[in-house]
C-alpha positions as CSV (number, residue, x, y, z in Angstrom):
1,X,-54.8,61.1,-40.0
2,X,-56.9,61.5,-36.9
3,X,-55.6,64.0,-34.0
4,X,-54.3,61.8,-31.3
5,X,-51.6,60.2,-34.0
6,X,-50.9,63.3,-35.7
7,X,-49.9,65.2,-31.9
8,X,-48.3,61.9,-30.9
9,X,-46.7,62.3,-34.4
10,X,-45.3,66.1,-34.4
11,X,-44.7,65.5,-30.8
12,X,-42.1,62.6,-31.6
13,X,-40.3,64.8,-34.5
14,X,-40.3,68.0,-32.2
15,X,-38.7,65.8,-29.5
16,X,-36.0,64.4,-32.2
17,X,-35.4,68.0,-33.6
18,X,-34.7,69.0,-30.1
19,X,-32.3,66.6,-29.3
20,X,-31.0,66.9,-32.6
21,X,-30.3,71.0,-31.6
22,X,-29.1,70.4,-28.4
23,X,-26.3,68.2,-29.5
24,X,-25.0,70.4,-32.4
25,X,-25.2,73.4,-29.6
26,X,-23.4,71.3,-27.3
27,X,-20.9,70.2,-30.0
28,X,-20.3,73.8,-31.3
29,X,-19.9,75.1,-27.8
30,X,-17.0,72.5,-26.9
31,X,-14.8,73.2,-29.9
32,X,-15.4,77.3,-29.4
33,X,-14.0,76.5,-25.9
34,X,-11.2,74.2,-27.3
35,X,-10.5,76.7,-30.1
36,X,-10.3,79.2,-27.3
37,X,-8.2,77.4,-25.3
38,X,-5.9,76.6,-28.3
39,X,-5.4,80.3,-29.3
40,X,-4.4,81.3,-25.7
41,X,-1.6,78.6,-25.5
42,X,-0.2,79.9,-28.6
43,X,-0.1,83.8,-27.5
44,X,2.0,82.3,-24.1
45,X,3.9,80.2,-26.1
46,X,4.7,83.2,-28.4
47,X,5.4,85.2,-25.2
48,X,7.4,82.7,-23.5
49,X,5.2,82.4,-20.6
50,X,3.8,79.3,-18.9
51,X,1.5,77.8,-20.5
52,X,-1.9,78.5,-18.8
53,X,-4.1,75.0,-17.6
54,X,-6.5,72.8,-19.5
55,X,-9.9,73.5,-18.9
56,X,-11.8,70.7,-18.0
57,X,-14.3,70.0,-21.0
58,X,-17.6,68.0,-20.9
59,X,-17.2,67.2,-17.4
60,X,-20.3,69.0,-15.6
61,X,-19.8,68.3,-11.4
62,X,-22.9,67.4,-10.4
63,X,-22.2,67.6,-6.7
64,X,-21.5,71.6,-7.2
65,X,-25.0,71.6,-8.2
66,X,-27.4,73.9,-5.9
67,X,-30.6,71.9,-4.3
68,X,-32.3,74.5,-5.2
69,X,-31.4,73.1,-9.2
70,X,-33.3,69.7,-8.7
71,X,-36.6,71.3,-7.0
72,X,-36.8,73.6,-9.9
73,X,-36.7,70.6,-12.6
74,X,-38.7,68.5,-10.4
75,X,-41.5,70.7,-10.0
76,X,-41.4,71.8,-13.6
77,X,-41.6,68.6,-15.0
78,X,-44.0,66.6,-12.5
79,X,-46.5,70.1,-13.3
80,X,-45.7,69.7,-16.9
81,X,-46.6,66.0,-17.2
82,X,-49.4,66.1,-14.7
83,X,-51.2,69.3,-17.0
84,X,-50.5,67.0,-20.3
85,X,-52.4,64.5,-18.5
86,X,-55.2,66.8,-17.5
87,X,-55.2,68.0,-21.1
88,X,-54.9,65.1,-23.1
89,X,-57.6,63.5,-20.7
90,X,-60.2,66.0,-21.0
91,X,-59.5,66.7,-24.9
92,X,-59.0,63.1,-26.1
93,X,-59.8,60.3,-23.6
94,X,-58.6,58.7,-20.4
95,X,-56.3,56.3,-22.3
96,X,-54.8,59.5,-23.8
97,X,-53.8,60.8,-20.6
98,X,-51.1,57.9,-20.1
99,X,-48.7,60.3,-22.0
100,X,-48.3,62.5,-19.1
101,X,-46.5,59.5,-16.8
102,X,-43.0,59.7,-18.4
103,X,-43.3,63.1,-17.6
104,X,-44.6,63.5,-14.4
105,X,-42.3,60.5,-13.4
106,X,-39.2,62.3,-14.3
107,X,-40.5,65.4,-12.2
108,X,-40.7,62.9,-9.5
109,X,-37.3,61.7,-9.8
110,X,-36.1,65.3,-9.6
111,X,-37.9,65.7,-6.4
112,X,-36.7,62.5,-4.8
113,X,-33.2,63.2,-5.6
114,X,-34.1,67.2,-3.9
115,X,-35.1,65.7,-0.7
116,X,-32.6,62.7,-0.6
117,X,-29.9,65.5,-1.1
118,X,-31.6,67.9,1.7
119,X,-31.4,64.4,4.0
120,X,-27.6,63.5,3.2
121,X,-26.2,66.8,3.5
122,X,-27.2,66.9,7.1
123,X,-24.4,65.9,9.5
């Protein structure tokens, strides 16, 4: 197996293990909060006080979101994918380098979204 396949390969698996992670965190920390939520209407029930509010789960707002939250992603990611171009282009071949576009795309879209926010926000 030659070295572009095998770094396309690991980097396809380490992707999929990722997301793979991420889920099961995101899974485990829901039912910790449900759980949580669960044992505290049960100790005011117990009490006979009012039962406190559901928590809203899952539900992120993305308009409480600082500006300052996109300009960080954006930057990392368009540097990120614009150095994997540089790297794979110098290291492996121009055609290599194509692999940095997702990337640096999605940084891009991160930045977009900072300055169209920064523009609607204005009065």
């Amino acid at each position: 197996m030659d070295l572009p396949t095998f770094v396309t390969f690991m980097i396809m698996w380490m992707l999929l293990f990722f997301g793979i992670l991420i889920i099961f965190l995101t899974y485990r920390h829901n039912r910790h909060a449900i759980d949580l939520h669960h044992q505290e209407t049960m100790a005011a029930l117990e009490r006979g006080l009012e039962m406190p509010p559901i928590a809203p789960q899952g539900d992120t707002d993305r308009q409480h979101l600082h500006r300052g939250y996109y300009l960080q992603r954006g930057l990392l990611f368009t540097l990120l994918g614009l150095s994997l171009m540089a790297a794979l282009g110098v290291n492996v071949g121009d055609k290599s380098a194509l692999w940095g576009l997702p990337v640096t795309a999605f940084g891009i879209t991160y930045l977009i979204l900072y300055f169209v926010g920064a523009k609607e926000k204005r009065p």
